[in-house]
N, C-alpha and C positions, 0 to 999 in steps of 0.2 A: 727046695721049697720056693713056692711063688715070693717073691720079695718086692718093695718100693721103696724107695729111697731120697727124699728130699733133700736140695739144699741150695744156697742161694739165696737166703735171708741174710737180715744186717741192719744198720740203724740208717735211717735218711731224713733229711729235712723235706718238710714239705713243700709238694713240686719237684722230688727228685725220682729217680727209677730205682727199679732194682729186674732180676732177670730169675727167676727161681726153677730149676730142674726137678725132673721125675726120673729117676733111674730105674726101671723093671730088667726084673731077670727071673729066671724060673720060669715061665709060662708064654705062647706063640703073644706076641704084643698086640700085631694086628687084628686078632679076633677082641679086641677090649675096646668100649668106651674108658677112657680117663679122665680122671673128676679133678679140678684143683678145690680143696674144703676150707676152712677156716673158722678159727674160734676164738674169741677174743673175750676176755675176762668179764664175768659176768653176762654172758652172751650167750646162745645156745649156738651151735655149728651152722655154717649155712653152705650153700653151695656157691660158687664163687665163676668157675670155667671148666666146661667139659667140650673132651675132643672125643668123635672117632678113630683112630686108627685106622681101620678098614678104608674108609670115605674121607676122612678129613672133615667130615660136619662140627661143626661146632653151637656153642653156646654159653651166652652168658647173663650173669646176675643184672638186673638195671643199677645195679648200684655201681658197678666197676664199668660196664658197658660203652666203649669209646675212650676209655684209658688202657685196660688192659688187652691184653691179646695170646691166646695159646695157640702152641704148634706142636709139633710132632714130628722127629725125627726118627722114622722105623728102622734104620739103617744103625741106630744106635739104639733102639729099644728107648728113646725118652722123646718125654714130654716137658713143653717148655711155657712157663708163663711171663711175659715180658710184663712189667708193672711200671707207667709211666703218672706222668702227675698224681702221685700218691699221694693221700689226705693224713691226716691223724685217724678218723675213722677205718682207714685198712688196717691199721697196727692190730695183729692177731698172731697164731699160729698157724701156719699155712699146713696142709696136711694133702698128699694124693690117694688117689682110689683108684679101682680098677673094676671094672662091672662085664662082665661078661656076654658078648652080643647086645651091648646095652647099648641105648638111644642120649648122645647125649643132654638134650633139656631134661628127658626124666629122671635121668641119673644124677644132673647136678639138684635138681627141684624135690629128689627125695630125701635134700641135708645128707647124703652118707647113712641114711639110718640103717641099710640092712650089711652095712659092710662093717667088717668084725676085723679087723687087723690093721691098726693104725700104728703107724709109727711115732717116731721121735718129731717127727715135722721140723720145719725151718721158721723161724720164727723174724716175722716182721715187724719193727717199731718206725712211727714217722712221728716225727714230733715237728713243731709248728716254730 
């Protein structure tokens, strides 16, 4: 079965990094947009950074935009989010997706809503 696999969270002070991975297995990788999600308590899910696989297009939230950075390594089936000057406002659960010949701005700007298989996610804390 198609699978994702988060991990890479951790606690950081703020202003510090963290590096969070996507592991896919199950399904051709290249043919996906991959979503980086997150939800943070009392928050609804948002879309955070989406890559193509196929093209390498990307995209991202204004909120993270110029800190963070996602890549992709198809030669290992993952996706990578590098998270640099981190606020207390990132502190969430991080979550991946996988969207099928997907675009990534529409895929991170639809929040995850049509995607139905989430994982355990890696979970980020920055405290101040």
């Amino acid at each position: 079965e198609a699978r994702l696999v988060e991990s890479g969270g951790g606690l950081v002070q703020d202003g510090g990094s963290l590096r969070l991975s996507c592991a896919a297995s199950g399904f051709t990788f290249d043919d996906y947009a991959i979503g980086w999600f997150r939800q943070a308590p009392g928050k609804e899910r948002e879309g955070v950074s989406c890559i193509s696989s196929r093209d390498g297009s990307t995209y991202y939230a204004d909120s993270v935009k110029g800190r963070f950075t996602i890549s992709s390594d198809n030669a290992k089936n993952t996706v990578y989010l590098q998270m640099n000057s981190l606020k207390p406002e990132d502190t969430a659960v991080y979550y991946c997706a996988a969207d099928l010949l997907g675009m990534p701005r529409l895929f991170c700007r639809s929040n995850g809503d049509k995607f139905g298989s989430w994982g355990q996610g890696s979970r980020v804390s920055v405290i101040s």
